[in-house]
C-alpha positions in Angstrom: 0.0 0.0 0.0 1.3 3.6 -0.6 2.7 4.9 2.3 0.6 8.4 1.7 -2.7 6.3 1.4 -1.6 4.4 4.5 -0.7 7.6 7.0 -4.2 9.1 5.6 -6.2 6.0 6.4 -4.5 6.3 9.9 -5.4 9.9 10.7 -8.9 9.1 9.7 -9.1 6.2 11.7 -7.8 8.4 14.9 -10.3 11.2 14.1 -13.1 8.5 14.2 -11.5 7.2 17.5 -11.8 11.0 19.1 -15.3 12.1 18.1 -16.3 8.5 20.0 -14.6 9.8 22.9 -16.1 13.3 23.0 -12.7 15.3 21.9 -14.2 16.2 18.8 -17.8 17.8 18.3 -19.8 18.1 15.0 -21.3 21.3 14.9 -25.2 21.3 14.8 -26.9 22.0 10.9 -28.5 25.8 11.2 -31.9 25.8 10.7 -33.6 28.4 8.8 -33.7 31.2 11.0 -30.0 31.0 11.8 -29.2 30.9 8.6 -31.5 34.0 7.7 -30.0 35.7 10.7 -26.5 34.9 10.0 -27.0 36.8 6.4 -29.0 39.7 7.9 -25.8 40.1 9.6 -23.1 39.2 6.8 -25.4 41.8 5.0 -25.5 44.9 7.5 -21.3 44.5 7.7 -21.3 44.4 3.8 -23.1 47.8 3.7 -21.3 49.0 6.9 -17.9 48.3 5.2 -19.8 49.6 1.6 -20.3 53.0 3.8 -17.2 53.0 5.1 -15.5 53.0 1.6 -17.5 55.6 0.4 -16.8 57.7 3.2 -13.0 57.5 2.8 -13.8 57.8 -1.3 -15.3 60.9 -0.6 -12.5 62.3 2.0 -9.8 61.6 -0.6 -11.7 63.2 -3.7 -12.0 60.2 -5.5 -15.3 58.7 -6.9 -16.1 54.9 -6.7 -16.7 53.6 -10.4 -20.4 51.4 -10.6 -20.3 48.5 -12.9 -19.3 50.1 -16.4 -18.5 53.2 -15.4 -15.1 54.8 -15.4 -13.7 57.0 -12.4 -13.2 60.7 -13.3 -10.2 61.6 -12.8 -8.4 65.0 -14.5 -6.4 62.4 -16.5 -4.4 64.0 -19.6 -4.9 62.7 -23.0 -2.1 60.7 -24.3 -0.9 58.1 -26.7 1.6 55.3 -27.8 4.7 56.4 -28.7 4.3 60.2 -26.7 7.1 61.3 -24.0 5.1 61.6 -20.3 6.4 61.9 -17.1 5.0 59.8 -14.5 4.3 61.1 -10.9 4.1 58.8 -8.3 3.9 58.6 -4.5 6.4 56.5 -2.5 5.3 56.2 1.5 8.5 55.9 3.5 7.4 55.4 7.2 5.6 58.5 7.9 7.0 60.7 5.0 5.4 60.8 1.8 7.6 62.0 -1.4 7.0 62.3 -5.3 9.0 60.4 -7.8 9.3 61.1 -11.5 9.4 58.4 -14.0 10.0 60.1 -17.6 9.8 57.8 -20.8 7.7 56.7 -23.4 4.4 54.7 -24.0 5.2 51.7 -25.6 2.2 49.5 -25.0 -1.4 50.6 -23.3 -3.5 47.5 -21.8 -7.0 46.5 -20.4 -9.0 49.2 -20.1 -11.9 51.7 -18.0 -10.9 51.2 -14.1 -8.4 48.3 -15.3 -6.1 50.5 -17.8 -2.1 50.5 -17.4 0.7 52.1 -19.3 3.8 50.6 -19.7 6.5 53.3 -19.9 10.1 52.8 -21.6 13.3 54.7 -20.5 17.4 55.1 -21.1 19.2 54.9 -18.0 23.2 54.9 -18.8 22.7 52.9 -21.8 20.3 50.1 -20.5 16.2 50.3 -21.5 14.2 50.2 -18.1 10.3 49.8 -18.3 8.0 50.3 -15.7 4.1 49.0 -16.0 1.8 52.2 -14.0 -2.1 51.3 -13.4 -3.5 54.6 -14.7 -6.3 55.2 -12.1 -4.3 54.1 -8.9 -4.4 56.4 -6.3 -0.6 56.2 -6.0 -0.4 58.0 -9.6 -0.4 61.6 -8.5 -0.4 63.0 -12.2 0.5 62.5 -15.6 2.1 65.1 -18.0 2.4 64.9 -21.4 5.9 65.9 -22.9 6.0 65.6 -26.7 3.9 63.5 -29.3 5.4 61.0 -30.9 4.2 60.0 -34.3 3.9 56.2 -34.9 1.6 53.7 -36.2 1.7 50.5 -34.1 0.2 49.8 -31.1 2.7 48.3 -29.5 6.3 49.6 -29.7 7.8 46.3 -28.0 10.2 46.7 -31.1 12.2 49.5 -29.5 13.5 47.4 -27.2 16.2 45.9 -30.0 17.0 49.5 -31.5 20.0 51.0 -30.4 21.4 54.4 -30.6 19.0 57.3 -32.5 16.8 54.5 -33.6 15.7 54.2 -30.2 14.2 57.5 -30.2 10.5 57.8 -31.7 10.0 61.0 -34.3 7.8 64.0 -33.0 3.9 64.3 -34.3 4.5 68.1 -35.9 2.0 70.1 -37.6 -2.0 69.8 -38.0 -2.4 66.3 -36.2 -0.9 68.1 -33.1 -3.5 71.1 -33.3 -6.0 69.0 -33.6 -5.2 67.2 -30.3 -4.6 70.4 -28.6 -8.2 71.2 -30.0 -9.4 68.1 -28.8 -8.3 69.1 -24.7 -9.2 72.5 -24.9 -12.4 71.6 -26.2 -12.4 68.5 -23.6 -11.2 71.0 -20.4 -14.0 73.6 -21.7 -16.5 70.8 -21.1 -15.1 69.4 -17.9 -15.3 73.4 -16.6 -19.1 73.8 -17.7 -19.7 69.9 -16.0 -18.3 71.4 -12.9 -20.1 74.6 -13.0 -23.3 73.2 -13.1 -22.8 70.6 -10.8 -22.1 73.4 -8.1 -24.8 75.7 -9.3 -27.3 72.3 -8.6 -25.5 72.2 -5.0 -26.5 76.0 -4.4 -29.7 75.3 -5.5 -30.5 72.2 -3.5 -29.0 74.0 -0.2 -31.1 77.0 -0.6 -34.4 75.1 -1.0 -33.7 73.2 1.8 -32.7 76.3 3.8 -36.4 78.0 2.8 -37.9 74.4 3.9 -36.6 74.9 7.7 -36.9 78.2 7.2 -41.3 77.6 7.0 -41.5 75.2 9.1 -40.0 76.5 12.2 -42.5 79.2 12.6 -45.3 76.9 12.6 -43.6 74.8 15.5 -43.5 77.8 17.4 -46.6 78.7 17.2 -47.4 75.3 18.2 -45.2 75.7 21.5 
């Protein structure tokens, strides 16, 4: 017999030998109500911990995306093949500092809330590549260098280029203006968004303010 089978057998054996002698217990089968109970509760911590999340969403000025939806963020618009630099926090302890990562796109993946960049630099000679998750909250900001004019999605090739050929040729003329078009005409939109949304706040504040404002007379009177 395989000695595996055998020491399994055994342990079995002695487990049968325990719950005989009272060492071992089998826990009772929940009726109904327990098990109705036992979810009313697994279901009040799940929308605890929901309201706790969206509490500390809402402290750190970041919106929780629903299922296909994206998170808003004041992301700049950029491309394979353009120059960025990357700013990211690093938490040392109880310090908190910003690091700069400057290279180019090479490859974009996923996308919505999963997105990530994968960003391609020259440090003394050697190609180092660094993969960022776009909407993490460790990503302070983006910027957007120079526009680089290629037509592959994935520049995995630059990774056997040496020299000059490493370097990817600037987007020049109307193709840039019209991206600059593009975020002005994207920021102007984003502006009005925002406007409105506080001019709705306003609104809703002062409507509620008149609300009180009627019905406290009418409960002094009362008094």
């Amino acid at each position: 017999m395989d000695p595996l089978i055998k020491k399994t057998e055994k342990r079995i054996q002695d487990e049968i030998e325990k719950l005989k002698e009272g060492e071992i217990t089998i826990p009772a089968e929940e009726t109904e109500e327990q098990k109705a109970a036992t979810a009313g509760k697994k279901g009040k911590k799940a929308k605890a911990a929901k309201k706790a999340a969206a509490a500390k969403a809402a402290a750190t000025g970041k919106k929780k995306a629903k299922s296909g939806d994206q998170i808003e963020y004041d992301m700049p618009y950029y491309r394979i093949g353009d120059e960025i630099k990357v700013f990211f926090k690093i938490i040392e302890g109880d310090k908190e500092r910003h690091q700069i990562f400057q290279g180019t796109v090479i490859a974009k993946k996923h996308g919505g809330i999963r997105e990530t960049l994968t960003v391609r630099r020259i440090v003394e000679g050697e190609g180092v590549e660094r993969i960022f998750p776009v909407y993490s909250p460790k990503i302070s900001r983006i910027e957007v260098l120079r526009r680089g004019r290629v037509k592959r999605a994935k520049l995995y090739y630059l990774r056997d280029r040496i020299g000059k050929a490493r370097k990817v040729k600037e987007l020049l003329g109307e193709p840039v203006q019209k991206v600059k078009r593009w975020e002005a005409e994207r920021i102007k939109d984003k502006e009005a968004a925002t406007q409105a949304k506080i001019e709705e706040l306003i609104a809703a504040k002062k409507a509620k303010d008149e609300a009180e404002a009627k019905e406290t007379p009418a409960e002094e009177s009362a008094e």
